[in-house]
C-alpha positions as CSV (number, residue, x, y, z in Angstrom):
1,X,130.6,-0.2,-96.5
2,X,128.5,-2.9,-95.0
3,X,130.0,-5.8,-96.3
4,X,134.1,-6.5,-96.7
5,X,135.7,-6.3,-99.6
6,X,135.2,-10.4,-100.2
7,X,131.8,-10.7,-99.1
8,X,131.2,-8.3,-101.4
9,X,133.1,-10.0,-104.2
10,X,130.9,-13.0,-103.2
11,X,127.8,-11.5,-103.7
12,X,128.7,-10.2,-107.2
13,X,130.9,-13.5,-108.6
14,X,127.7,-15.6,-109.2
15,X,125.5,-12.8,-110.6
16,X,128.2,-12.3,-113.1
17,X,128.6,-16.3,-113.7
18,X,125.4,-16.7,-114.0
19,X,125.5,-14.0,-116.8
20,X,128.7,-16.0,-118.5
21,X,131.6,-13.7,-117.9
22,X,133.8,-13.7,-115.8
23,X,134.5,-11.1,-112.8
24,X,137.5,-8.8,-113.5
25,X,137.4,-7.0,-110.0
26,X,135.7,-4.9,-107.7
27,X,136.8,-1.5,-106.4
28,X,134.5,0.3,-104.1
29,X,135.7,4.1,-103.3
30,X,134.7,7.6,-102.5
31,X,133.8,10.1,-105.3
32,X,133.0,13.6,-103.7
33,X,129.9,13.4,-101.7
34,X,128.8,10.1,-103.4
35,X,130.3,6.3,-103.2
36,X,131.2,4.4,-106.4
37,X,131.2,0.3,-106.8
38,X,133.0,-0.1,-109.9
39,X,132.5,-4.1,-111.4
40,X,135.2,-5.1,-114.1
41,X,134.1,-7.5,-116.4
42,X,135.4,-9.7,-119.3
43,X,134.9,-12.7,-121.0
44,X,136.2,-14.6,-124.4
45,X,135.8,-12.1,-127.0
46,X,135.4,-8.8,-124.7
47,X,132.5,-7.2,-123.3
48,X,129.9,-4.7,-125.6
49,X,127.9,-2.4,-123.6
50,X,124.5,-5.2,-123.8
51,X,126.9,-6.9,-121.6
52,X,127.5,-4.4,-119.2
53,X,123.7,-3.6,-118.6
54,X,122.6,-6.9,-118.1
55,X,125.1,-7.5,-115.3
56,X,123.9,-3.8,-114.2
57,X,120.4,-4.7,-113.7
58,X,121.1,-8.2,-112.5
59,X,123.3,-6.7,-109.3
60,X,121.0,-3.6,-109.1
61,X,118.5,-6.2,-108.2
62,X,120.8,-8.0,-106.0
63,X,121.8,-5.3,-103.9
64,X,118.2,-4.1,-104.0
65,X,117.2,-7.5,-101.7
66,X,120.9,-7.6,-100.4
67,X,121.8,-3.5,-99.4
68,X,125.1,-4.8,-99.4
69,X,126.3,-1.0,-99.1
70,X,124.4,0.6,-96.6
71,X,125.0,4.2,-98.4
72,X,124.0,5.6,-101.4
73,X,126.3,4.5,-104.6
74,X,126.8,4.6,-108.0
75,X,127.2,1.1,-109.3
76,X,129.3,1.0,-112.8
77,X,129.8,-2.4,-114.7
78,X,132.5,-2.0,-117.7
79,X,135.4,-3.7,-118.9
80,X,138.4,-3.7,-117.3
81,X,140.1,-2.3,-120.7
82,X,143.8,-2.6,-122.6
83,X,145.3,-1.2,-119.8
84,X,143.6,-3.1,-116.9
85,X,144.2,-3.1,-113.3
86,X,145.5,-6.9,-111.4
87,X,143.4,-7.9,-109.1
88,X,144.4,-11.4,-108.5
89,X,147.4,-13.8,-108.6
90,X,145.9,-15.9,-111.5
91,X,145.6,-12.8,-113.6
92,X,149.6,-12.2,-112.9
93,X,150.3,-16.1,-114.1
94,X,146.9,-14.8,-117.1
95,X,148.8,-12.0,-118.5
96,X,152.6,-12.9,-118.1
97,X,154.5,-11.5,-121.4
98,X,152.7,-7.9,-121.0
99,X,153.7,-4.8,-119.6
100,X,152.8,-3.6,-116.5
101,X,153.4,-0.6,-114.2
102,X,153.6,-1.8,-110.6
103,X,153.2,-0.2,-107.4
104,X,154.4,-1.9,-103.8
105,X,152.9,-1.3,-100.6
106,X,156.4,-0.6,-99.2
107,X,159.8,0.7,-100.9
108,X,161.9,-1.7,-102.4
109,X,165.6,-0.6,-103.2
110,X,164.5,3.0,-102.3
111,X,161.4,2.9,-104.9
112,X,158.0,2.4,-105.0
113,X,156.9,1.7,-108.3
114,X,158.1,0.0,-111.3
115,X,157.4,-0.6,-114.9
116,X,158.4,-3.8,-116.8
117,X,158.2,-7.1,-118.6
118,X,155.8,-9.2,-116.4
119,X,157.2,-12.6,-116.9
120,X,155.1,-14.7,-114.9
121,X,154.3,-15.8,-111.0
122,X,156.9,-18.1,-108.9
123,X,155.6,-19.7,-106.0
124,X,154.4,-16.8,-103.8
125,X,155.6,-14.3,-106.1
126,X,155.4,-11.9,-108.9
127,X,158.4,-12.1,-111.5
128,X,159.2,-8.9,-113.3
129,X,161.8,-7.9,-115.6
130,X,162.9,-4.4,-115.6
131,X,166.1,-3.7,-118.2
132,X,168.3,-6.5,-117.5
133,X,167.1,-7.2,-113.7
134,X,164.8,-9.7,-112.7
135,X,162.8,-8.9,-109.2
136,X,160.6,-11.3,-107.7
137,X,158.2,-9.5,-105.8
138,X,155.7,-11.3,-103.0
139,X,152.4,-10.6,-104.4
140,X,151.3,-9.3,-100.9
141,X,153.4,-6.9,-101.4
142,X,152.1,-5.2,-104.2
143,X,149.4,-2.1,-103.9
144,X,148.5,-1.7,-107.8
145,X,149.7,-2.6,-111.3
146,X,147.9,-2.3,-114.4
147,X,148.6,-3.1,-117.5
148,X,150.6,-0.6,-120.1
149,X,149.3,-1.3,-123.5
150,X,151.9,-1.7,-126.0
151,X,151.0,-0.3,-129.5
C-alpha cells in the first residue's frame, strides 16, 4: 500500500464529511490475488445503500487523482452493521453498555480473547465486565473487538 494506514484515513475522513456521515473505519487487506479497501460508514439514522454509492464514487474519484494504493483494489463502502468492529477509543467510550467480543494482541491470564459487558473507557483503558470480573484492558493492547448483537 502506498500510503499508511492514517494517511490513508486522512484522505477518506473529509470525502466522507463532506458527504455528512461519519467514518466508521478503514481496513485495507488481501483477498486472493486482488486487494480490498473496505470503508465503514454511519451516521444518525444508519446508512441505505444511496449512501454508500455516493461516498463510492466520491473516493473512486479521489483515489483516481490521489492513487493512494498503488495496486489494483476493490474499494467497498457499507455500514459497519449490528455487530461492528472498534476502531477507535471514542467508539469504546460510544458504545459502553453493549456486548463485545475482544481480542488482545498478547495473552492476558493465559487467554487471548474475551467476551463481555463493555462498561466504558478509564483513562488509557478499556473497562470490561466478564461474569463478576472487571478487567481494565490498555486500549493498545487490544487487536479486534466487535460488537455481539444482543437480540
Amino acid at each position: 500500500m502506498a500510503l499508511g494506514q492514517d494517511a490513508l484515513q486522512a484522505l477518506i475522513e473529509p470525502v466522507v464529511q463532506a458527504l455528512e456521515c461519519e467514518l466508521w473505519g478503514v481496513e485495507y487487506f488481501r483477498a486472493g490475488q486482488r486487494s480490498v479497501l473496505r470503508v465503514y460508514i454511519d451516521k444518525t439514522g444508519g446508512i441505505d445503500i444511496e449512501d454508500c454509492q455516493r461516498i463510492s464514487r466520491q473516493l473512486g474519484s479521489v483515489f483516481d487523482v490521489e492513487d493512494p494504493i498503488g495496486d489494483e483494489y476493490t474499494l467497498e463502502v457499507s455500514s459497519p452493521g449490528l455487530a461492528r468492529p472498534l476502531y477507535t477509543f471514542a467508539q469504546y467510550e460510544k458504545l459502553a453498555g453493549e456486548h463485545i467480543d475482544l481480542q488482545l494482541r498478547f495473552p492476558f491470564e493465559g487467554q487471548r480473547k474475551f467476551k463481555g459487558l463493555l462498561k466504558g473507557v478509564e483513562a488509557e483503558d478499556v473497562v470490561l465486565v466478564v461474569g463478576e470480573q472487571e478487567f481494565l484492558f490498555p486500549f493498545e493492547s487490544i487487536e479486534k473487538a466487535k460488537v455481539v448483537p444482543q437480540f
